[in-house]
N, C-alpha and C positions, 0 to 999 in steps of 0.2 A: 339292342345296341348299347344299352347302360353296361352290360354284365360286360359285351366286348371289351368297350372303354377301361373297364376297371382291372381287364387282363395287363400282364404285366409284358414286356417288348419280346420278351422270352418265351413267353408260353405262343406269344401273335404267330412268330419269326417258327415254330414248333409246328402250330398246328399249316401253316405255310405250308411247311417241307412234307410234312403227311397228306396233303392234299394236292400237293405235287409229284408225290414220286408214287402216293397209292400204297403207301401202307399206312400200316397202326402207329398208334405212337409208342410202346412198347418196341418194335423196332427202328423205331426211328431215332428214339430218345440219344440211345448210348454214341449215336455216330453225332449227334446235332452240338451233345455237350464237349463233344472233343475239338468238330468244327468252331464253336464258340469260344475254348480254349486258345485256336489257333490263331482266330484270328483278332484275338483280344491280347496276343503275346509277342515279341518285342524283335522277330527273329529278323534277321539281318539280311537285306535283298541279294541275289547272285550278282546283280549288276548293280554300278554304283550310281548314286541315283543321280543322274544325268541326265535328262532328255533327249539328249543328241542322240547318245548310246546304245539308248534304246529303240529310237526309231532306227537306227542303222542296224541294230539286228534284227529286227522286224522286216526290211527290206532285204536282208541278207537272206531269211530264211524262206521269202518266196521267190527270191532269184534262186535257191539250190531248189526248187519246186521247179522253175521251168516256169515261171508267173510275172513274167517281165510286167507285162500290161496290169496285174492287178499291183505290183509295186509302184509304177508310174502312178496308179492312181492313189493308191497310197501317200504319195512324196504330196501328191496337190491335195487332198482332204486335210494332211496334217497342217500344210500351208495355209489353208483357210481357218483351221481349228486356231493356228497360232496368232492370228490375228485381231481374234476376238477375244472377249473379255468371261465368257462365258462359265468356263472348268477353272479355276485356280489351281488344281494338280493335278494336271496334264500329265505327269509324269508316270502315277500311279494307275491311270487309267491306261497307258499304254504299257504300262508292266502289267496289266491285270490282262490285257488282252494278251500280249505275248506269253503270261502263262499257261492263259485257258487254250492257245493255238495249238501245245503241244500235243502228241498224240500217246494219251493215257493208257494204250497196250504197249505202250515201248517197255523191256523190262527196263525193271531199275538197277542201275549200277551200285546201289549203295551198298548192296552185300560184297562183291568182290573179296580182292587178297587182299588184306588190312596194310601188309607191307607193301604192295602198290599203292596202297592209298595215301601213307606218307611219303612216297617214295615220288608223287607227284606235286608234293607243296599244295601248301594252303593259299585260294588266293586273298591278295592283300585287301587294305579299306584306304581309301581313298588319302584319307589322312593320316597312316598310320605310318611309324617307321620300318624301313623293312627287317624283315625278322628272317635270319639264317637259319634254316635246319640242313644243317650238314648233314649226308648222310654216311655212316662211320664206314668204312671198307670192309670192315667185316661181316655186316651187315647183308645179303646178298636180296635186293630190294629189285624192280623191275618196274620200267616205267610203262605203265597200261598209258590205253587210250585217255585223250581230258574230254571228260564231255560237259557239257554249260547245263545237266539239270543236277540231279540230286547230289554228287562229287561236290560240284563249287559250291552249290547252297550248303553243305555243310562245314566248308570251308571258311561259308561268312558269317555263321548263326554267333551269336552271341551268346553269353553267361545268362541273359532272361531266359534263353529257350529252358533252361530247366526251371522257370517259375512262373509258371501261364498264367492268365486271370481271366476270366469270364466276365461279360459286361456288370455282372454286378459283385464284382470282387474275387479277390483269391478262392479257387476252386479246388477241393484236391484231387488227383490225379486218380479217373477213376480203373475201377479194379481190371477192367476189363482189358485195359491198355497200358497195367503194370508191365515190368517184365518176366517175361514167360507167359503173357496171354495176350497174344496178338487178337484183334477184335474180328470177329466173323460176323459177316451176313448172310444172307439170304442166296443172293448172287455171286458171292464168292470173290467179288473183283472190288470190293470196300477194302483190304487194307492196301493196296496198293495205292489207291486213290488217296484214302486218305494218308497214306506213307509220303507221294506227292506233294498233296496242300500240306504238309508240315514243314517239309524244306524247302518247298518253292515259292511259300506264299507271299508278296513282297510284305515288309515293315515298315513301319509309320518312323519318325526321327527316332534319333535312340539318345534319350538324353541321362546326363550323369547319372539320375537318380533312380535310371531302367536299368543301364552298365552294373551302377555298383549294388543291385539288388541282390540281397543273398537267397542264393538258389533252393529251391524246397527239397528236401532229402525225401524220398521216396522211402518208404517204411519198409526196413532189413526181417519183419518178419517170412515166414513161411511160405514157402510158393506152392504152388500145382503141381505135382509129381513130372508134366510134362517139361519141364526146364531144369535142362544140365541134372537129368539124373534126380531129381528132389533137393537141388542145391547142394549133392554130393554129401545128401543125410544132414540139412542143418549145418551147413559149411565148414564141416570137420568130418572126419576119418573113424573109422571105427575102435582108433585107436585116443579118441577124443584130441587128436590135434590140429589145429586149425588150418585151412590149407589155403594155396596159392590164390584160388579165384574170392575166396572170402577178403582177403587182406589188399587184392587190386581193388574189390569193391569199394573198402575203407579208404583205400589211398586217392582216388577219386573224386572223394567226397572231402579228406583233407585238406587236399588240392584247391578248395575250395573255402578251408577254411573254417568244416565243417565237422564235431567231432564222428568219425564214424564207431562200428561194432564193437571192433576191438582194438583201435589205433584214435588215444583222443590226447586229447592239450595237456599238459602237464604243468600246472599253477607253481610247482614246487621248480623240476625245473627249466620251465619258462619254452616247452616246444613238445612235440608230438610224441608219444610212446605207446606202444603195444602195453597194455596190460601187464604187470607180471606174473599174473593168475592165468595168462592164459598161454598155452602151451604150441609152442612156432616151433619149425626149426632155427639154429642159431643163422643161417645164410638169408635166412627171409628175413626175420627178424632186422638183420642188418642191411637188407637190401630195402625194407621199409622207411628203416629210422631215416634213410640217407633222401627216401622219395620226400619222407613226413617235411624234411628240411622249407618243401615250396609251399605248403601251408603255412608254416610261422613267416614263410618272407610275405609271403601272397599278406598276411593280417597283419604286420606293419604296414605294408603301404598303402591297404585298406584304409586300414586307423587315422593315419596322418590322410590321406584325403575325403574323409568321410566328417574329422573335426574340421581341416582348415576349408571347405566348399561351404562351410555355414560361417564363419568369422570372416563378416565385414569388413573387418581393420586389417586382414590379411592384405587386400585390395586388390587393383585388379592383373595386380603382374603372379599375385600370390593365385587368384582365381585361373589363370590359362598355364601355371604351371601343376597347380592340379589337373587341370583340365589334360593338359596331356602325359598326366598318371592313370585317367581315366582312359584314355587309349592305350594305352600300353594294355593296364588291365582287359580292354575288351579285345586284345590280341589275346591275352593269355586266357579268357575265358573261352572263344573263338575255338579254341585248339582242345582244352576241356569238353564242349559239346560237342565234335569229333569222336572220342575218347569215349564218352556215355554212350552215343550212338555205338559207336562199334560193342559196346557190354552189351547194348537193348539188342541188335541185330544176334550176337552171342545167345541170349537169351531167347529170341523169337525163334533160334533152326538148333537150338539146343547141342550146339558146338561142342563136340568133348574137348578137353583141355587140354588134350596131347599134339592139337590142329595146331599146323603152322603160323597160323593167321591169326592165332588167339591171343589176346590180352596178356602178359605175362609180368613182373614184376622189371627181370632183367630189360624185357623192350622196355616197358615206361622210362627206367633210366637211363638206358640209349638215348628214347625219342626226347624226354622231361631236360637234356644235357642243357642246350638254348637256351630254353627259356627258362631254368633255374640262373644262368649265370644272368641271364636279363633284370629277374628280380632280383638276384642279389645285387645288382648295378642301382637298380629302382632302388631297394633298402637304405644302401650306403649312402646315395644319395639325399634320401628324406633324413638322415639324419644327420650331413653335410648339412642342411639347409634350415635346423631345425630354428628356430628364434628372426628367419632374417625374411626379409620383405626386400619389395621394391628392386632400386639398382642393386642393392648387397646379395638380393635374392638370384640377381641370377649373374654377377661376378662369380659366386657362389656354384652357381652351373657347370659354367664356362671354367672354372679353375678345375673342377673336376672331369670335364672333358680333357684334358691333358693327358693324353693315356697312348700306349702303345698299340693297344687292343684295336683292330678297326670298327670290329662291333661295336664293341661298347665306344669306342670315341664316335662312330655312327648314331646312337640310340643318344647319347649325349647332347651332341650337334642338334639331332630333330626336336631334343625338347627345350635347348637351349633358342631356336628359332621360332617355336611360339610362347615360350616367356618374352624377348626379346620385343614382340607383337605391341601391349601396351604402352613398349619405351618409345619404339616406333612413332606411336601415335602421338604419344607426347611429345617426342622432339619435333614432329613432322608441322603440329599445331604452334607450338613456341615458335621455329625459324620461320613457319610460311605465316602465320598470322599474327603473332607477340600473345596467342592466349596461354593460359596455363591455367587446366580445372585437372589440380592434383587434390583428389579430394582426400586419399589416403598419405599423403605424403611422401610418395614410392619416386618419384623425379630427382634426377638430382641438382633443378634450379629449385630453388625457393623462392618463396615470397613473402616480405612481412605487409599486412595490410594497413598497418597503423603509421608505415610514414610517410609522414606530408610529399606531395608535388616535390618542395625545390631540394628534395632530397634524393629525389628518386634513382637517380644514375650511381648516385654513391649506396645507399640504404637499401633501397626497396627492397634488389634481388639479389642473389648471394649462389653458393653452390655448397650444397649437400654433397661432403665430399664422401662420405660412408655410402649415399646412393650412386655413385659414378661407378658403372660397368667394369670392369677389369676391362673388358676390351673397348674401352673408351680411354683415352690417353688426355691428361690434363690438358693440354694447346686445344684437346677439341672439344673438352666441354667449355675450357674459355670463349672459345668462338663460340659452341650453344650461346653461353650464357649472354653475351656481347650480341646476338643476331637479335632474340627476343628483347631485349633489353632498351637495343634501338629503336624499334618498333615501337615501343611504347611509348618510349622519349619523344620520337616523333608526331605521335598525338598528342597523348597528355604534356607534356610541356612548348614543343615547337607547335604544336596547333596544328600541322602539316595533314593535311584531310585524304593524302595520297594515298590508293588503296594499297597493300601490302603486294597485293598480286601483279602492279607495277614496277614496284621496288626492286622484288625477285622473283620470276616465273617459279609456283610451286609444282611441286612431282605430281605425274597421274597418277601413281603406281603405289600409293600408299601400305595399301592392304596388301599387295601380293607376298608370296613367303619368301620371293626372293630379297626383297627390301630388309625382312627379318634377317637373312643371314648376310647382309650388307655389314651389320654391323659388328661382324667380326673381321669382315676384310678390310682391316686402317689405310690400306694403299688403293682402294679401287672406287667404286663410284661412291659408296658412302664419304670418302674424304673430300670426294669429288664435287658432291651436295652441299656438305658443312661447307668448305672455302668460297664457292660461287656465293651462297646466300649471305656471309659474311661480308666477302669483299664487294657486291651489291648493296646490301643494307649501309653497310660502315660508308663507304663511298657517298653515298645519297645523302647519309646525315651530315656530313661534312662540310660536300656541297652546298644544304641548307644553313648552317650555321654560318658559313662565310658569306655565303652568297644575301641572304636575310638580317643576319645579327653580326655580321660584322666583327666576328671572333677574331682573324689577324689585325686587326685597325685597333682594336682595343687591346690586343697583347701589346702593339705595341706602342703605344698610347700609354701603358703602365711604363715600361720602357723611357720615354721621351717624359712623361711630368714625374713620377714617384721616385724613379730612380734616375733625375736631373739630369737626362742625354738633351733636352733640349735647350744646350748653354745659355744663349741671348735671353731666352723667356725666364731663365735660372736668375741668372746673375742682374736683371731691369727689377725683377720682383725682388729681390734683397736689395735693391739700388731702394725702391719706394717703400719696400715694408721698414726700413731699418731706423725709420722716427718712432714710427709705433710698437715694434717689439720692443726697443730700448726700454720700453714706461713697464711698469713692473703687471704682469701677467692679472692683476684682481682688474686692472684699468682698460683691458681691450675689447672691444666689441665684434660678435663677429660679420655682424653687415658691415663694417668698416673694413674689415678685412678683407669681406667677396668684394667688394669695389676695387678694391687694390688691384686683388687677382684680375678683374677681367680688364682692370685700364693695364694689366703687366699683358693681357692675352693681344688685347688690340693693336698694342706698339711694336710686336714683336711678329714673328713669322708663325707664332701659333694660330694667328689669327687666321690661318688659310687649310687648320684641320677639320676635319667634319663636325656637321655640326652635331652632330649624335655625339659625338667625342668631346666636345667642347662643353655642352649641358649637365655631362656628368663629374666633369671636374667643380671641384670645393673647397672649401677652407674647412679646417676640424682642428677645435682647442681643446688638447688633454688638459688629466687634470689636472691641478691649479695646486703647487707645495705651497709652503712659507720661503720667504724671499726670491721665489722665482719671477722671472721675466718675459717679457712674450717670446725671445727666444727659446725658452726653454719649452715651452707649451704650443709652440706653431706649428700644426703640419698640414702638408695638401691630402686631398683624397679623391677618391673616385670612387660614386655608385656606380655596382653593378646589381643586373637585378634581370630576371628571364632565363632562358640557356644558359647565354653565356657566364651567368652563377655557378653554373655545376663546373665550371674550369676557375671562375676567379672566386673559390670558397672565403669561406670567415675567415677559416684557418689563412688561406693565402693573403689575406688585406692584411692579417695581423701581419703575416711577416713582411708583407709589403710597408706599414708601418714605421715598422722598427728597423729596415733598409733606411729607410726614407729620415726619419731621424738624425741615424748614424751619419747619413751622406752629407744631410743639411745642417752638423754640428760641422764634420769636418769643413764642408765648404766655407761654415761662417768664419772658423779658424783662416783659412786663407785669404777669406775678404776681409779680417781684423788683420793679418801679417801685410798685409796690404796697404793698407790704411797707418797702418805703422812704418812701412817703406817711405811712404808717402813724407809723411809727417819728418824722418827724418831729413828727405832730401829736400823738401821744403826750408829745415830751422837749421840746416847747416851751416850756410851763409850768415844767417844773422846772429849766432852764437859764437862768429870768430873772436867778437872783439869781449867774452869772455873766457880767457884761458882757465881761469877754473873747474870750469866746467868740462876741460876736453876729455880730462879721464872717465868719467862717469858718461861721456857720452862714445867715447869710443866701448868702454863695457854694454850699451844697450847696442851698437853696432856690430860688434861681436855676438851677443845671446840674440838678438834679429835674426842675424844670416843662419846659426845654426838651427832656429825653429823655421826658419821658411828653407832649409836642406830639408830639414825633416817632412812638417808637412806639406812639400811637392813630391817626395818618393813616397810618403803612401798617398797620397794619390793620383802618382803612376799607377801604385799597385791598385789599388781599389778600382781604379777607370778604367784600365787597361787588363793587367791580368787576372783581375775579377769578374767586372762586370761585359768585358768587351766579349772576352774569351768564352764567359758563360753564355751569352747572349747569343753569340755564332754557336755554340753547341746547340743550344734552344733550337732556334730556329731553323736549322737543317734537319732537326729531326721531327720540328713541326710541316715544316715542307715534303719528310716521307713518310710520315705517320699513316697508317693506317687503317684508325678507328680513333675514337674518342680519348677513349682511355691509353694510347699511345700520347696522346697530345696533355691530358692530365699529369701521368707518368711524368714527361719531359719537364712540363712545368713546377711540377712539385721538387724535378730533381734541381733545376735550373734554384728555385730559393733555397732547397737547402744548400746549396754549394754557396750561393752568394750570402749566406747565415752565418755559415763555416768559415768561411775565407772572411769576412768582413770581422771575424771577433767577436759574432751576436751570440753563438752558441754556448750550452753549460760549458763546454770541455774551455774555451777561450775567456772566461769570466775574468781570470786573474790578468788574461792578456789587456782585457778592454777595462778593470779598473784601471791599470797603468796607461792605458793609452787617454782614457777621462781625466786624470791626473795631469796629463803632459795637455791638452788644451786646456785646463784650471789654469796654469801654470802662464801658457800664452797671454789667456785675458786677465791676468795679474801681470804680466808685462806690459800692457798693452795700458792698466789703469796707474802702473808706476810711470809709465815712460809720460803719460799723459798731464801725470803731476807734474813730475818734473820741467816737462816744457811749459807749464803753465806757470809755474814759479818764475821758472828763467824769462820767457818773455815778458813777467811783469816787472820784471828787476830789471831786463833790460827796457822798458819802456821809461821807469822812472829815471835810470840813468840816462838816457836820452832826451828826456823830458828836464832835468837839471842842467844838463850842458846846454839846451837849447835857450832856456832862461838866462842863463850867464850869461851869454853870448847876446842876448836881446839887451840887457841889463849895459854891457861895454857899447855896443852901438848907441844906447842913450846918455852915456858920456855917463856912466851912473859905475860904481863899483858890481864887480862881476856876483859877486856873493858874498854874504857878512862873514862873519867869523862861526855864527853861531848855525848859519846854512853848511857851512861847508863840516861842521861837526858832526852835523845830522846825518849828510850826506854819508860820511865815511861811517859814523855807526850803522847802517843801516846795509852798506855794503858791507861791513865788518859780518854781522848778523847773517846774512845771505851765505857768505864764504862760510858758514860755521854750517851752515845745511847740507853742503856740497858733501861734505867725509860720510855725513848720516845718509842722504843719498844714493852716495857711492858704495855703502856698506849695506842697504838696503838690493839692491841692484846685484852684488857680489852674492848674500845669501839668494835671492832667488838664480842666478845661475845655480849654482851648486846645488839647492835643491832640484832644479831643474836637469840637470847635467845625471843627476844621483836615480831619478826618478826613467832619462832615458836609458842608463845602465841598467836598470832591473830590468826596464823591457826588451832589452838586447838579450840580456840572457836569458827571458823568457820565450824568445823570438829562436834562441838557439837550438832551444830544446823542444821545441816543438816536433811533431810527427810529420807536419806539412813540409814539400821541402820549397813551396813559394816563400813563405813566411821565414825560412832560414834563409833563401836569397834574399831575402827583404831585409835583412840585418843585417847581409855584409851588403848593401847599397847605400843602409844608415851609415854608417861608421867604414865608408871608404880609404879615409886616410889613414884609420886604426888609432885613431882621437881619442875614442871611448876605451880600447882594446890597452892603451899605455895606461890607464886611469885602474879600470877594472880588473882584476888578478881572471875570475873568471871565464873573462871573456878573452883568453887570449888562448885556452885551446879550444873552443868553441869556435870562435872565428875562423882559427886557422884550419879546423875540420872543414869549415863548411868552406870556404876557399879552395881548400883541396880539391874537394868534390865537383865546386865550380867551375873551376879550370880544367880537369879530366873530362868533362861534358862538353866543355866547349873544345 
């Protein structure tokens, strides 16, 4: 029992079969190692391995028996077999049985007319593209009978059948079953038998690295006198020149890739040549070179898929478009072991070479036409494709399908449809779930993992636009990019724990290969999938963000405080801030300020906005010059912070900001031109009964009314056809927005227009120093005119204060005033009268400069690109005030007048 044990599976499996059939093992040997061969090798099943297909022919072939009943029970065993867990390859076991069913005195069809036999097509592989052999008219070919045994099995065998192995390794092909020595037994009915299990044995998977196995060449030595004449003397002529059957042998085996006898690789120059030692005719010779051609294509596209199937980094769009090189190839070897068969069968009935049926150089280039243009299509291809991966990889496909050829725009298409496969997956996973595991980088979303949360809708993800498909059109990887994108927005930042598969019902149908080629039809159900998942996903986050976070209420919440639409709350809080800004900016506190703000929020109609809305408004003190004031340093603000961050950025508060600013300088301008009206119509009356004074008071009455023209027309324009105008654009197109980033877009464009139009921007710097200038100029009117009423009423106090003394002094029977009172009196009125010219001449230069500083803004108002900002300049200078003063502006003006009135 020791010595059995320590036999090896092979010698067990040996002495078996001698013990079973009753011979020696001398006769048994030579047939066991050929069986061990067979069924240690890679050959390709008749039927494609389907279990359905096979039980349906199994039942087919005992209804052509007349065996109803043993089908019937057939169909219910196999029903109970399928129920259980028992056999894992059920499949194989009923191909093994359908084999052994058939009846091994049928003869074999495999010798027949050769030209029948391509003359009936090879059948296809399940996965494979269909392969045209045309067959030429000249041609006179005859379609025999198709029969399902040894015909199709050689139809399916693959490029392994020429490199068997035996359970314990590569074996080589022994002598007995070279060609020209068909193996004998005993009984005489062993080769057909085993001619049978060679092509009908079924095959285990055929994976890449069985396909691209290079085939063993059978050793070109010396035969047995019984084949083809003695090899027709050492495969040359008595005239030592090489003949037709020797050089099909060689082409054969080049075919393959493999140098033969007398036809090998030529390093120098770079493809297959005959010897020039050895002596052809010049028509062979060139009927070879032209065959040699499918050897150098065949070893390119070996090459390239034999490097890129082991490179990782190629990934996995680079790994399935090898993959289906690898089919191609195991079409083209398919048709190869055809071709050796018919040499071996040539060899086994020792065909003379004059037989119709025989191998010949000109057939192979007939039959070889296909499938050379196929791998010339494969070549040109790998070398389209050479450096690119991922989406470039198979843009890259798909541009070279562009072809007239049907074939090849056919052969194209099939491997453009499982490249296509891993994009599939990846987009399929991105819109129905938000994942993306690109481990190779072949997608054309991206992802960086390094930024933060509140960035994520702007940063995270992005589009690889070198990997976007040619037949992917920018709008629809933006949608990709936007469907995944939401998805994950809506976890990671909205917290939203809704499963994706609520959002947007995902496809069943992922894997199928018609989904692959979905992706070249832009008009049909793949555009179909991208827009539902979009306008689903976009929809929902929306929803949440209004619904939840309160997105509309705080746009326009910016709106109503930052950029002062909400007047009464505007104009109460400059009523109560206007003690404490006055005091100079080092002196203000800012809890004194929120107090302000929220007794300005309670008195006013703000008090009845949300109160989420209310919480985030603030007080914010920039920073702090030398001799600034708390107007110059006050502004409002609003946190924002969550979602609704990714719409109201840094970037956007800045420029909400400095809106905000601008708005709140001009305003203050109009609340000081106010206060200055004021003051006027107040000290009118009481300054009659000084006539000195009327000229210098009629001069601030004058340069008054012209700075309160001014600033009420800009802001008309700022209120109205700024901010009103901007703001209805906003918001209409927040109202049809269809995703996120439509509602960002709007917003972003929305400030920069009110940046632009306000004067904030580089291009307007010189516009908004002169418009800074022209309210300097205000609050220097507003600190002269202040002087001056404060002189005047104290001079008129003291004259009213003298007369009323005098007048007390008569009533007490007393003299009204001495001599030395009424001296005093008039020098001091004297003294006052001498201020009035300085005053008035004070008053006159700031017009003028004032007057000189609106003129440059005219004309910088003229020249502008905007054609608001030039109607804004003929509204300033209506009368043509400015336009008599200024030479410039007087064809400027008149330009833009022109233009004015033609519009209207």
């Amino acid at each position: 029992m020791a010595t059995l044990d320590q036999k090896s599976p092979n010698v067990l499996l040996q002495s078996l079969c001698c013990r079973i059939t009753g011979k020696s093992e001398a006769e048994v040997a030579q047939q066991f190692q050929y069986a061990v061969r067979v069924i240690g090798s890679n050959y390709a099943p008749t039927i494609e391995r389907d279990e359905f297909l096979v039980t349906e022919k199994i039942k087919k072939e005992l209804l052509k028996q007349r065996r109803e009943a043993d089908a019937a029970l057939f169909s219910e065993l196999h029903r109970k077999l399928q129920t259980q867990g028992v056999l894992k390859h059920r499949w194989s076991v009923l191909y093994l049985l359908l084999s052994l069913s058939e009846d091994p005195r049928k003869p074999s069809s495999r010798v027949g007319n050769f030209g029948t036999l391509f003359a009936q097509a090879l059948p296809r592989d399940a996965h494979s593209t269909p392969f045209y052999c045309a067959r030429p008219q000249s041609l006179a070919l005859g379609y025999g009978e198709r029969s399902g045994g040894l015909l199709a099995s050689m139809g399916t065998s693959g490029i392994s059948s020429l490199g068997v192995y035996t359970l314990n390794g590569p074996t080589p092909t022994p002598q007995s079953l070279m060609a020209g020595q068909p193996p004998q037994s005993a009984a005489g009915v062993a080769p057909p038998l085993v001619s049978r299990l060679a092509w009908a044995l079924p095959a285990s998977s055929f994976p890449s690295s069985a396909v691209g196995a290079a085939p063993i060449r059978p050793p070109l030595g010396p035969s047995p006198p019984t084949t083809r004449a003695v090899r027709l003397r050492q495969d040359g002529d008595a005239a030592g020149e090489v003949n037709e059957a020797a050089l099909v042998r060689d082409i054969l085996y080049v075919f393959q890739g493999i140098d033969g006898k007398f036809i090998k690789m030529s390093t120098q120059d770079n493809c297959y040549r005959i010897d020039s030692k050895v002596m052809v005719s010049k028509s062979l010779r060139d009927t070879s070179s032209r065959l040699a051609e499918l050897g150098w294509l065949h070893n390119k596209v070996r090459k390239y898929t034999d490097a890129r199937s082991l490179d990782r980094a190629f990934g996995l769009v680079g790994q399935s478009f090898c993959a289906s090189l690898h089919q191609e190839l195991k079409e083209y070897y398919r048709l190869l072991s055809v071709l050796h068969s018919q040499m071996q069968v040539e060899d086994d009935q020792g065909v003379n070479m004059c037989t119709e049926s025989n191998l010949t150089l000109r057939r192979l280039l007939v039959w070889m036409y296909d499938p050379k243009v196929r791998l010339k299509t494969l070549a040109a291809l790998v070398d389209f494709c050479q450096g690119r991966k991922g989406g470039e990889l198979a843009s890259a496909v798909h541009a070279y399908g562009k072809t007239g050829d049907p074939q090849m725009r056919a052969l194209v298409q099939h491997i453009l449809s499982l490249v296509s496969h891993p994009i599939l997956n990846f987009l399929y996973r991105w819109i129905y779930d938000g994942e993306l595991e690109d481990t190779y980088h072949e997608f054309f979303v991206a992802s960086d993992p390094n930024v933060k949360t509140d960035r994520l809708w702007h940063d995270k993800y992005s589009l690889r636009k070198s990997m976007i498909p040619s037949f992917v059109t920018m709008d629809q990887a933006r949608k990709v990019l936007l469907i995944g994108k939401s998805i994950n927005f809506l976890h990671q930042v909205c917290h939203d724990r809704t499963p994706p598969g609520k959002i947007t019902p995902a496809s069943n149908s992922t894997d199928t290969p018609k989904d692959a080629e979905l992706l070249s039809d832009l008009e049909g159900a793949f555009q179909e999938k991208i827009d539902a998942a979009y306008f689903d996903t976009s929809k929902y986050l929306l929803d949440v963000l209004n619904r939840n976070y309160l997105l509309l209420e705080h746009l326009q919440a910016m709106r109503r405080y930052l950029l002062l639409g909400q007047g009464d709350f505007i104009r109460h809080l400059m009523d109560l801030l206007k003690p404490e800004l006055a005091r100079p900016a080092t002196t203000l506190y800012q809890h004194n300020l929120t107090g302000i703000l929220e007794t300005a929020v309670r008195a006013t109609n703000a008090q009845y906005d949300n109160v989420e809305i209310l919480k985030r408004l603030d007080v914010r003190l920039l920073e702090v010059s030398p001799g600034d004031t708390g107007w110059d340093v006050f502004s409002l603000d609003y946190h924002v912070d969550g979602p609704i961050a990714t719409v109201f950025t840094r970037e956007c508060m800045g420029h909400y900001l400095r809106v905000f600013n601008f708005l709140w300088r001009a305003k203050r301008m109009e609340y000081i031109l106010t206060d200055i009206w004021k003051g006027q119509m107040c000290n009118a009356k009481l300054l009659k009964t000084m006539p000195e004074l009327s000229g210098v008071l009629h001069q601030c009455h004058i340069l008054a009314s012209e700075m309160v023209h001014f600033i009420h027309q800009m802001q008309y324009y700022i209120t109205f056809e700024v901010l009103e105008c901007s703001w209805d654009e906003l918001w209409n197109k927040v109202q049809q927005a269809q995703d996120l980033d439509h509602i960002i877009a709007a917003h972003e464009v929305f400030l920069d227009t009110i940046i632009s139009r306000c004067l904030l921007d580089n291009n307007s710097r010189s516009l908004l120093n002169q418009l800074r200038a022209i309210f300097d100029q205000i609050i220097e009117f507003q600190n002269a005119q202040d002087a001056l009423y404060r002189s005047a009423l104290e001079e008129l106090a003291l004259q009213l204060q003298f007369e009323e003394k005098k007048q007390q002094n008569e009533e007490e029977g007393q003299w009204g005033v001495t001599a030395e009172q009424e001296a005093e009196e008039k020098r001091r009125i004297r003294e006052f009268q001498e201020t009035v010219p300085k005053m008035s001449s004070q008053f006159r230069i700031l017009t003028h400069f004032y007057q000189s500083i609106v003129q440059q803004f005219l004309v910088l108002l003229t020249t502008s690109s905007d054609e608001s900002l030039r109607f804004l300049s003929f509204r300033l200078d209506f009368n043509e005030h400015y336009r008599a003063r200024e030479p410039r502006l007087r064809a400027s003006l008149g330009a833009t007048r022109g233009r004015r009135m033609s519009n209207i």
